[in-house]
C-alpha positions in Angstrom: -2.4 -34.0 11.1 -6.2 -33.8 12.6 -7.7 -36.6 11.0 -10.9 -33.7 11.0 -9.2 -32.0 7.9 -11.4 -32.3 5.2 -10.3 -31.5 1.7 -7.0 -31.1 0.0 -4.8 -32.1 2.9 -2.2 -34.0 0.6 0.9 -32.2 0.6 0.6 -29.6 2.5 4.0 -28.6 4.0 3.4 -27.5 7.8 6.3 -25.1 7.7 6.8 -21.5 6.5 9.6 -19.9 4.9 9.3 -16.5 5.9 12.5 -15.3 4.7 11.6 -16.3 1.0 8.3 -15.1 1.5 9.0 -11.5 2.5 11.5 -11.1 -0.1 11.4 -8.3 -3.2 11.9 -11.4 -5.3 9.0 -13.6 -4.1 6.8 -10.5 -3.9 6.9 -9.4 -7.4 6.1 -12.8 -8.7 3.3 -12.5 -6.7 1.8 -9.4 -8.5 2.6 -11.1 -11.7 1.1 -14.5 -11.3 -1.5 -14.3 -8.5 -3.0 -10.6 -8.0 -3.0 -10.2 -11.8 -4.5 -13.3 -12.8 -6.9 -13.9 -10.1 -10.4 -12.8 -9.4 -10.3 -10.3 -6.7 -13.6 -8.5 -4.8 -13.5 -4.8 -4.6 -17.2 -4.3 -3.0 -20.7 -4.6 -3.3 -23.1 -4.0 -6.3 -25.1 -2.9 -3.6 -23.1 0.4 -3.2 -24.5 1.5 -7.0 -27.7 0.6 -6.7 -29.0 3.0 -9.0 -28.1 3.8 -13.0 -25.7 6.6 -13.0 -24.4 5.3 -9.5 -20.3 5.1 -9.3 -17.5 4.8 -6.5 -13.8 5.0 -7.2 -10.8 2.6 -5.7 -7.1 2.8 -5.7 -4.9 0.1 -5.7 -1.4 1.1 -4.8 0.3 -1.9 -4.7 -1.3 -2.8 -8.0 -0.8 0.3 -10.0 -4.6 0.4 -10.2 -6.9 3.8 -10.1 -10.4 2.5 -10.9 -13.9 4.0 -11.8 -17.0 1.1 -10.4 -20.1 2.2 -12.6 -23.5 0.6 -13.4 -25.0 2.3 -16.7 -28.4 3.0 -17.7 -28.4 -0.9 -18.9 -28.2 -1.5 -15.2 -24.7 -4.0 -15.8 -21.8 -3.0 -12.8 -18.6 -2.0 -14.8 -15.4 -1.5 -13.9 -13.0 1.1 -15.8 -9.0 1.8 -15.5 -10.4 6.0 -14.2 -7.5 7.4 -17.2 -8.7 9.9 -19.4 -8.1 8.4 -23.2 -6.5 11.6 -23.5 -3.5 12.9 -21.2 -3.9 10.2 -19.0 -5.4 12.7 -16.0 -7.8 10.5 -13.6 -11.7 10.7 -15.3 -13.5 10.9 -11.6 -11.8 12.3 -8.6 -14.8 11.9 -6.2 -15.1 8.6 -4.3 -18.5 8.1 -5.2 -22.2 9.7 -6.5 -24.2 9.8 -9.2 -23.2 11.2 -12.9 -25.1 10.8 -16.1 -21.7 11.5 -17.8 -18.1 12.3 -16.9 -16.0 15.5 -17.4 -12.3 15.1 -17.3 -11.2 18.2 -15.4 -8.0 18.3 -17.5 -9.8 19.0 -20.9 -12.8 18.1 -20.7 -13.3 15.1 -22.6 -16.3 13.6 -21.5 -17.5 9.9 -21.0 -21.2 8.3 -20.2 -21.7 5.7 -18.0 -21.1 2.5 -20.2 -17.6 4.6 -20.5 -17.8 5.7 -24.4 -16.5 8.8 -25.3 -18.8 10.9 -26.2 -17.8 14.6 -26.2 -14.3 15.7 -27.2 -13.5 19.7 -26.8 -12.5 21.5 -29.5 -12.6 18.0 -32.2 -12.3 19.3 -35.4 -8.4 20.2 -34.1 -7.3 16.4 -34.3 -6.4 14.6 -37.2 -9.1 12.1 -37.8 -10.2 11.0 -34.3 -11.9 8.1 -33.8 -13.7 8.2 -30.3 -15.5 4.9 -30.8 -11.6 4.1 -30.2 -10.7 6.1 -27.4 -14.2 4.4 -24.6 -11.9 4.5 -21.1 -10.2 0.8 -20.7 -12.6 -1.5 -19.2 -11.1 -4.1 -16.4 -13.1 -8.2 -16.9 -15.6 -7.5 -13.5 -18.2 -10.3 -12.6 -20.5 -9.9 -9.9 -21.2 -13.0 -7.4 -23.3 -12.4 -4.3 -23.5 -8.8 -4.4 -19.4 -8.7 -4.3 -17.8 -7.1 -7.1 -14.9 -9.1 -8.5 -12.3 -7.5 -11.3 -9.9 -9.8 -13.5 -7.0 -8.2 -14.7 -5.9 -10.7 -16.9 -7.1 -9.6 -20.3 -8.3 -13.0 -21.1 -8.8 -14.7 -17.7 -7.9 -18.3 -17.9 -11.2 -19.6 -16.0 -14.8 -17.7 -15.1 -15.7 -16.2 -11.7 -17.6 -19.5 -11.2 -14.9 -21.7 -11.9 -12.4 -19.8 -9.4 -15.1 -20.0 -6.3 -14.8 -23.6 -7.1 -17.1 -25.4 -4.3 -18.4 -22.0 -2.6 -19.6 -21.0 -5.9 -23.5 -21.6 -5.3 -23.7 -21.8 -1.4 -24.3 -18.4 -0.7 -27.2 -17.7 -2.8 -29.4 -14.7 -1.1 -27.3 -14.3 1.5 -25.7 -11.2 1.1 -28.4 -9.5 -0.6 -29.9 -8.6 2.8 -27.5 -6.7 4.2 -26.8 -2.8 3.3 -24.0 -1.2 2.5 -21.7 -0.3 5.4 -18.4 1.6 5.4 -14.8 0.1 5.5 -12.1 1.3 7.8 -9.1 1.2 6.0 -5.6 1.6 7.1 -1.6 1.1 6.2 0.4 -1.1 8.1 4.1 -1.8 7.7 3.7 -5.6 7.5 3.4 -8.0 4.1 0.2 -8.5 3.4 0.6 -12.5 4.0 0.8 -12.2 7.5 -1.9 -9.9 7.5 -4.4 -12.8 5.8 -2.9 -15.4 8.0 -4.0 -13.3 11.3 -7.0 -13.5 10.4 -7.6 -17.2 9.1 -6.7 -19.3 12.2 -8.2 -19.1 15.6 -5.3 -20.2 17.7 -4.6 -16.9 18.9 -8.1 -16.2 20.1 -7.5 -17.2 23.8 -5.1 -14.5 24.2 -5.2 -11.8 21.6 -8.8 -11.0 22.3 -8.9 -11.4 26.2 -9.1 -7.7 26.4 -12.3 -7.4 23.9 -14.1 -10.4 23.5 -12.9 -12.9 26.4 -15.3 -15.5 26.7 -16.9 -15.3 23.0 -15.5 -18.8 21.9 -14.9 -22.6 23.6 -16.3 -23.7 26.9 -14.8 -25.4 29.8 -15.6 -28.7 27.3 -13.7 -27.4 24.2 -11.2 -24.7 26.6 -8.2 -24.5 24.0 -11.0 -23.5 21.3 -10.4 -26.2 18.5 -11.9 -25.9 15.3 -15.0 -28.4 15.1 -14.9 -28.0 11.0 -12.0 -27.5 8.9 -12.2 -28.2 5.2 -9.6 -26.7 2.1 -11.1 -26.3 -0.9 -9.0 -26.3 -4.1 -8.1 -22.9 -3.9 -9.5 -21.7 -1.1 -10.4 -22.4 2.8 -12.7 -22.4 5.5 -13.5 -23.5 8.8 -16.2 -23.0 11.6 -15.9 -21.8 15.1 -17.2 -23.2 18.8 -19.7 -21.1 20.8 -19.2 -21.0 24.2 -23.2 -21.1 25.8 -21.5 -20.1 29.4 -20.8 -16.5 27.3 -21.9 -13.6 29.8 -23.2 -10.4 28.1 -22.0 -7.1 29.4 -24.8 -4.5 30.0 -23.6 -2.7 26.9 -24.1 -5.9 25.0 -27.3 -7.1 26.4 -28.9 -3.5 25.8 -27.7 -3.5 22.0 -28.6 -7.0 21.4 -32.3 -6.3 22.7 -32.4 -3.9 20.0 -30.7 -6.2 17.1 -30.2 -9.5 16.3 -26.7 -10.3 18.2 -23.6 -10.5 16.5 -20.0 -10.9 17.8 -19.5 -11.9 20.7 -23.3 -13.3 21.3 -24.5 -15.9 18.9 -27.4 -18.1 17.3 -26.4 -21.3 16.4 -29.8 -22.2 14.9 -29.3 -21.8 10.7 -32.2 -22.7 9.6 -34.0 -21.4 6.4 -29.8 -20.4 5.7 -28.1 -21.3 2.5 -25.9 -24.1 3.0 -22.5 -22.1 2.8 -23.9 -21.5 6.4 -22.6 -23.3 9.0 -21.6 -25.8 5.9 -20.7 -28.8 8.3 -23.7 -28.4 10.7 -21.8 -28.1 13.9 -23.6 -27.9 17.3 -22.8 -25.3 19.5 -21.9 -23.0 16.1 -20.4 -19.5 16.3 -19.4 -18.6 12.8 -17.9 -19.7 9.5 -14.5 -18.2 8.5 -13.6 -18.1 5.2 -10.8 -17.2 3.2 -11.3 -16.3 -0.6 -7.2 -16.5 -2.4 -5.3 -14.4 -2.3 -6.4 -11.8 -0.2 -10.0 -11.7 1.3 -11.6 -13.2 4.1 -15.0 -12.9 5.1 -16.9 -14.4 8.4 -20.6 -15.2 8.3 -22.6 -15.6 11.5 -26.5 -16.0 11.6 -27.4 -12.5 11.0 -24.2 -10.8 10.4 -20.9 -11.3 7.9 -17.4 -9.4 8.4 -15.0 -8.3 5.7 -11.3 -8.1 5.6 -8.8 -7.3 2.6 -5.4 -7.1 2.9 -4.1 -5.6 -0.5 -0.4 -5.4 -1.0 1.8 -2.3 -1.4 5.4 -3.6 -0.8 6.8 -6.5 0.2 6.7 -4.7 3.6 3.8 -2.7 3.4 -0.4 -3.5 2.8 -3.6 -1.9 3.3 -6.0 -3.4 6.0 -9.8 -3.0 5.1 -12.7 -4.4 7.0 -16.5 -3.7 7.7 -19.3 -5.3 9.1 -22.6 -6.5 7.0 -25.7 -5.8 8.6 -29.5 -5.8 8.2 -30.5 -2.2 7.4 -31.6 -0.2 10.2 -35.1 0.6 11.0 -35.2 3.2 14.0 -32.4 5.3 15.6 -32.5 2.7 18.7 -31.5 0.5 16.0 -28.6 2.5 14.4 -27.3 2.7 17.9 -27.2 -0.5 18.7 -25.4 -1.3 15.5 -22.7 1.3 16.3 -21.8 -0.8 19.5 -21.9 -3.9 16.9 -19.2 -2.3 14.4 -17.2 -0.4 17.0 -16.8 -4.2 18.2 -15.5 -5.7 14.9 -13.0 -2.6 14.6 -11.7 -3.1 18.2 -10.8 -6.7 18.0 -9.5 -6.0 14.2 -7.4 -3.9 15.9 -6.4 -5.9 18.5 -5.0 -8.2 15.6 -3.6 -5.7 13.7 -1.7 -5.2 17.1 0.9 -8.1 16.6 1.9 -7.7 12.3 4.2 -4.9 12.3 5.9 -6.6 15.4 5.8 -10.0 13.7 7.2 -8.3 10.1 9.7 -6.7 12.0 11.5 -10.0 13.8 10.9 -12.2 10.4 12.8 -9.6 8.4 16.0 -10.4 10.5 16.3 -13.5 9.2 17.7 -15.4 12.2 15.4 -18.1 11.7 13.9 -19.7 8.1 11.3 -21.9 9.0 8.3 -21.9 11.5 6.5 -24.5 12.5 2.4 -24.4 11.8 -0.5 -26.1 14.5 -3.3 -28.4 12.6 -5.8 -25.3 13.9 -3.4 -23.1 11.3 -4.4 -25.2 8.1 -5.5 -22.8 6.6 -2.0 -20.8 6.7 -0.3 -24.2 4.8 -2.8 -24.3 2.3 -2.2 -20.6 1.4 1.6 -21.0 0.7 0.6 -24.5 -1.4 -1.3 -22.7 -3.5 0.6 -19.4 -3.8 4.0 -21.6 -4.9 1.1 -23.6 -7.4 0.2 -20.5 -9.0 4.0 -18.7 -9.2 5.2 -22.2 -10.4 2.6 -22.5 -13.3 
């Protein structure tokens, strides 16, 4: 093992079972003891900025239809969208701004801190008691801007205590960038293999050839190893080599006059950054990858971060979301460039998105048990360790 490892590295077993981990079996345990007990981000606070201000999410794989509110006390809640009533979805719009809302069922009507408050036609039930019927509210925290729910009803530890180290090394950092919309899609792959494409950088060199060629390594460092790799209790990060020999395409260089540069240009230079930033202080620095368990991984360069979920469906089925986190705009020449900047992200997320139905489809035969994993795929083994901790108790 790279002696660089910092962290949890006792342990770790540097093989994956694929065949157990694709199974129905293994799958539903992990929807019992890992989606529904852990802390899990489903977007910004920044999204509701306003009282009154709501979005909606669906879950599939979950079972999980939720209304994202904050209320005229400005606190972010989260709500199970089921009418108290017949069970018909509260709010079928995927975001705006509502003092109140209307069931279209039968109109049963809710405020923003989700008590019932207006029942049609009242006097017709036996003794109704609306203080009893407020829609099902989900345990939510908010950390850096990110939205997490709990759907535990009494969560064994706080938000804080699950970030564990990463808890207080982001402070500000988010808060700079605005809102920007996800591109989600469904891909016929288990949503393991779909974290663990995008938490190790062994693939880089040929993967992204097409998109992003030269973006990492140098002719020093030409097999791109990881200059910082740390596992955390839970989680895992590591940082990634620039390669200062990078040559900018003119689309690049005339987007990157406009904005500060983001993949594949970038700054090494951190300063006045929190110190989740470039958290080992590498030279030569691209960005910091980061994967929160289970299911979300975010990157954060020096003006930019990127977001990825991969939320299960099926055993052989997940939903792929990502976006990229950006200053807000000033001028059109501005909105351009960032265009260029998030058309980027999408391409090379797609690029990765390229080999997991592929890769689903060969493990499912069965022909062989175990794989072998690289010291760059740390990250990989410490995801299985900590999924068996958690089904295991």
């Amino acid at each position: 093992m790279d002696s660089s490892i910092k962290g949890r590295t006792d342990g770790l077993n540097w093989k994956a079972n694929f065949k157990e981990i694709l199974s129905e079996e293994y799958y539903q345990k992990e929807i019992d003891q890992i989606f529904k007990k852990s802390w899990l981000p489903i977007g910004h606070d920044t999204q509701i900025p306003n009282p009154g201000d709501f979005f909606t999410k669906e879950i599939p794989g979950l079972n999980l239809s939720m209304l994202v509110v904050r209320g005229k006390d400005k606190k972010v809640r989260v709500f199970h969208n089921l009418c108290r009533h017949r069970g018909f979805q509260v709010e079928c719009a995927e975001k705006g701004n509502k003092r109140a809302f209307t069931c279209e069922f039968h109109g049963w009507v809710y405020d923003a801190q989700g008590k019932l408050k207006g029942v049609t036609d009242e006097d017709n039930f036996d003794n109704l008691d609306k203080d009893c019927h407020s829609l099902k509210e989900i345990n939510a925290e908010v950390w850096e801007t990110f939205i997490f729910i709990n759907l535990d009803e009494n969560p064994k530890e706080t938000l804080h205590e699950a970030l564990g180290e990463l808890a207080g090394v982001y402070t500000g950092f988010f808060d700079r960038f605005g809102a920007s919309p996800l591109v989600r899609s469904e891909v016929d792959c288990n949503w393991n293999l779909g974290i663990n494409a995008f938490t190790e950088n062994y693939h880089t060199l040929y993967l992204h050839a097409g998109t992003v060629p030269d973006y990492q390594g140098s002719p020093v460092n030409p097999l791109r190893h990881l200059p910082a790799m740390e596992i955390l209790q839970r989680h895992g990060r590591y940082s990634t080599p620039n390669n200062p020999f990078h040559e900018q395409r003119p689309s690049e260089k005339i987007a990157y006059s406009k904005i500060p540069p983001s993949i594949p240009t970038f700054v090494s230079d951190t300063t006045g950054l929190p110190s989740g930033i470039n958290y080992d202080q590498v030279e030569g620095w691209a960005f910091d990858v980061v994967e929160l368990f289970p299911n979300f991984v975010f990157l954060t360069g020096r003006d930019w971060a990127v977001e990825i979920w991969f939320w299960p469906v099926s055993p052989d089925k997940s939903i792929f979301e990502i976006g990229l986190l950006l200053d807000p705009a000033t001028s059109h020449s501005q909105r351009i460039a960032q265009e260029f900047a998030h058309t980027l992200v999408r391409e090379v997320g797609a690029e990765d998105l390229s080999t997991l139905e592929k890769q689903h489809k060969m493990l499912k035969t069965g022909i062989v048990d175990e794989f072998p994993l690289s010291d760059q795929e740390f990250m990989l083994a410490h995801h299985y360790r900590v999924s068996r901790e958690m089904i295991e108790g």
